[in-house]
N, C-alpha and C positions, 0 to 999 in steps of 0.2 A: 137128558139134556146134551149138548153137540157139544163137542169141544170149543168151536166158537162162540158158543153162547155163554160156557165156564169162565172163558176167558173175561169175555166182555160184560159179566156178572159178576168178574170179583177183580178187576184192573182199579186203581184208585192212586189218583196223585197229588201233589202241592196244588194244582190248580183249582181243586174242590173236588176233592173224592169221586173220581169220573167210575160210573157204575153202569149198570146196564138201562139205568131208566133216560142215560143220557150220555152224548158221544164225546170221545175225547176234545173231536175240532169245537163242539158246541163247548163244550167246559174253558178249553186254553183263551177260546175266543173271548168267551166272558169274563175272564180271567186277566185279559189284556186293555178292554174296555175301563175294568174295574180299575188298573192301575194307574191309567190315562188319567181317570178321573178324580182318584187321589192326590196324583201328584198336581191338577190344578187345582185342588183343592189347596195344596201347600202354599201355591203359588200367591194366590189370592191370601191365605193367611201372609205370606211376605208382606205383600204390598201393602194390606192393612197394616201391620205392624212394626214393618222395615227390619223383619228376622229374616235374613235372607240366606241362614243358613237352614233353615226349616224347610225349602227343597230338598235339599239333600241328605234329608232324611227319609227320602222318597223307599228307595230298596229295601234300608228298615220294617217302614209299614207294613210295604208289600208281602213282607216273608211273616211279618206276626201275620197278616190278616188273611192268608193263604194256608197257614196251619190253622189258625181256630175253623175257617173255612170248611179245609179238608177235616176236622172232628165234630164237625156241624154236620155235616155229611155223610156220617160213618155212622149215625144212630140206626139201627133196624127201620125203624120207620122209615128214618129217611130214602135205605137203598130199596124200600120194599114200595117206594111211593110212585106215581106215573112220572111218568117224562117230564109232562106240564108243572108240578110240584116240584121237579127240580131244577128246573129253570128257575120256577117264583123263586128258590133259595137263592139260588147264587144271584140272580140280578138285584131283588132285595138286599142281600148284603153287603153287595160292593154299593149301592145306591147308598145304604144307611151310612156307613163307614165315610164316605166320599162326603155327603149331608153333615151329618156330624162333627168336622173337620171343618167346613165353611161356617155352623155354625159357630163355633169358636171362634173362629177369626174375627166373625159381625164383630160376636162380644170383645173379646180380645184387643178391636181396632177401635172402638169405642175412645170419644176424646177422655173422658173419665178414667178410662182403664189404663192409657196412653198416658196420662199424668200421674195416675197413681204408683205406674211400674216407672217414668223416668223422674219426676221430681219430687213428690210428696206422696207417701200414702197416711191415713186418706187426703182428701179434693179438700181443700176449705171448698164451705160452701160460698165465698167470695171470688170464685175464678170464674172468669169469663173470658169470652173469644180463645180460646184454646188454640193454637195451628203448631205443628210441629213438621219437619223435614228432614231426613237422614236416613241412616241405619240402625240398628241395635245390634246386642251380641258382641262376640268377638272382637274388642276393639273397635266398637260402637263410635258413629260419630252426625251428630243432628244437632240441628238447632230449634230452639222452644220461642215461643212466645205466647205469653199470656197476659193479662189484668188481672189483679186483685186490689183488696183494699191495704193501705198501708201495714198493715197488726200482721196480714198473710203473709205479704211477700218479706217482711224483718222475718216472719215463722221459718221460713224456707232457707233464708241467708243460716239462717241459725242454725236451724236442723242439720244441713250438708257442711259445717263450719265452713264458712266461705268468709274472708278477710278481707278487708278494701285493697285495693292494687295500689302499689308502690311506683307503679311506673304512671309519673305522671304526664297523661294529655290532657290536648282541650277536647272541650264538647264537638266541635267542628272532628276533629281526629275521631273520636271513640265513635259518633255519628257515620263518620265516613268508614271506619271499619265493621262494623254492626252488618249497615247497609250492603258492604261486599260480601258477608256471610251468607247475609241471607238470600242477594241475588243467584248466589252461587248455589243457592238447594230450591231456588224460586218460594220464596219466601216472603209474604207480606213486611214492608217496614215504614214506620212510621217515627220521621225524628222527634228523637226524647231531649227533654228542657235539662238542664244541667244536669245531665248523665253523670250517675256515680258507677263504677267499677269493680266487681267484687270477684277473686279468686279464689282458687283452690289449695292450700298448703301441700294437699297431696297429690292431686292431681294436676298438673300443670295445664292440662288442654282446657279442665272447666275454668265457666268466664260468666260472671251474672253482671247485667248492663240494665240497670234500672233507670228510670228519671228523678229527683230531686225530690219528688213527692213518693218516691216506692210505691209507686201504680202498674206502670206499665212494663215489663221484663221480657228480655232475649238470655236466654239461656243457653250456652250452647258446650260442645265438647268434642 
């Protein structure tokens, strides 16, 4: 065997164990495709889910799924396999990793999943029209709206102790601030009939704005 063929028979990197059944340029290339496509995969989990620090955990991925890659790679079989076979790997894998990713996010962005992680886990089965708008994470900030039957949404006051507000408005006022929340994240609103007010002891940003009947709710923070 030539000393170029040694070389190019046992050379292997981060980017997936580049061996001789395949070239380094075809490895790095696959390699950069693959990270392409993870990080829109993040991306697309943001947007479903308003974690929009979940790009930047981009580099992260990269470097776990680059080493398990490169020991995917490193099996006998593997370096002993044609060209073609090592392609299927590496393109296979960044494809699955990349896949796997978006599908969490479906689930993840899910209006059920979305209510369970910001107001209640579990969903009464009484919540309908779901719509949220914001961010999460780090100093999160969005706003909810939902319908349920009156039993749910006292459930939920309850659950996050939330107290009626001391700062007394009218309906007209609590209406007209609602409505500026939500234009502000594009936000469906629809005025609520003697709006009752309910806060947070602990946190000062949350704010539940019900109607008189505890139907219909803006949640926000």
């Amino acid at each position: 065997m030539s000393t170029r063929e040694q070389e190019g028979g046992s050379s292997a990197g981060l980017a997936g164990g580049v061996d001789r059944g395949i070239s380094r340029v075809w490895s790095i290339g696959i390699a950069l495709v693959g990270c392409v496509l993870i990080e829109a995969a993040l991306v697309f989990n943001a947007r479903r889910t308003g974690d929009w620090l979940m790009p930047l955990t981009g580099p992260f991925v990269w470097a776990v799924a680059m080493l398990l890659l490169h020991f995917l790679c490193a099996f006998p079989k593997s370096r002993a396999s044609t060209r073609g076979w090592q392609l299927a790997i590496r393109i296979g894998f960044w494809l699955a990793v990349a896949l796997a990713l978006a599908v969490r996010a479906c689930h993840d962005g899910t209006p059920r999943a979305m209510f369970e992680r910001l107001v209640l886990h579990p969903m009464p089965a009484s919540v309908r029209d779901f719509q949220w708008r914001g961010g999460v994470g780090i100093d999160g900030f969005y706003v909810i709206r939902f319908a349920a039957a009156p039993d749910d949404v006292r459930h939920v006051i309850a659950v996050r102790h939330l107290v009626p507000s001391t700062n007394l408005l009218s309906a007209e006022e609590i209406n007209r601030r609602t409505s500026e929340q939500c234009a502000w994240l594009h936000l469906s609103f629809t005025n609520l009939a003697a709006p009752v007010v309910y806060v947070s002891p602990q946190d000062y940003r949350e704010q539940l704005v019900t109607d008189g009947a505890h139907e219909l709710v803006y949640l926000s923070r």
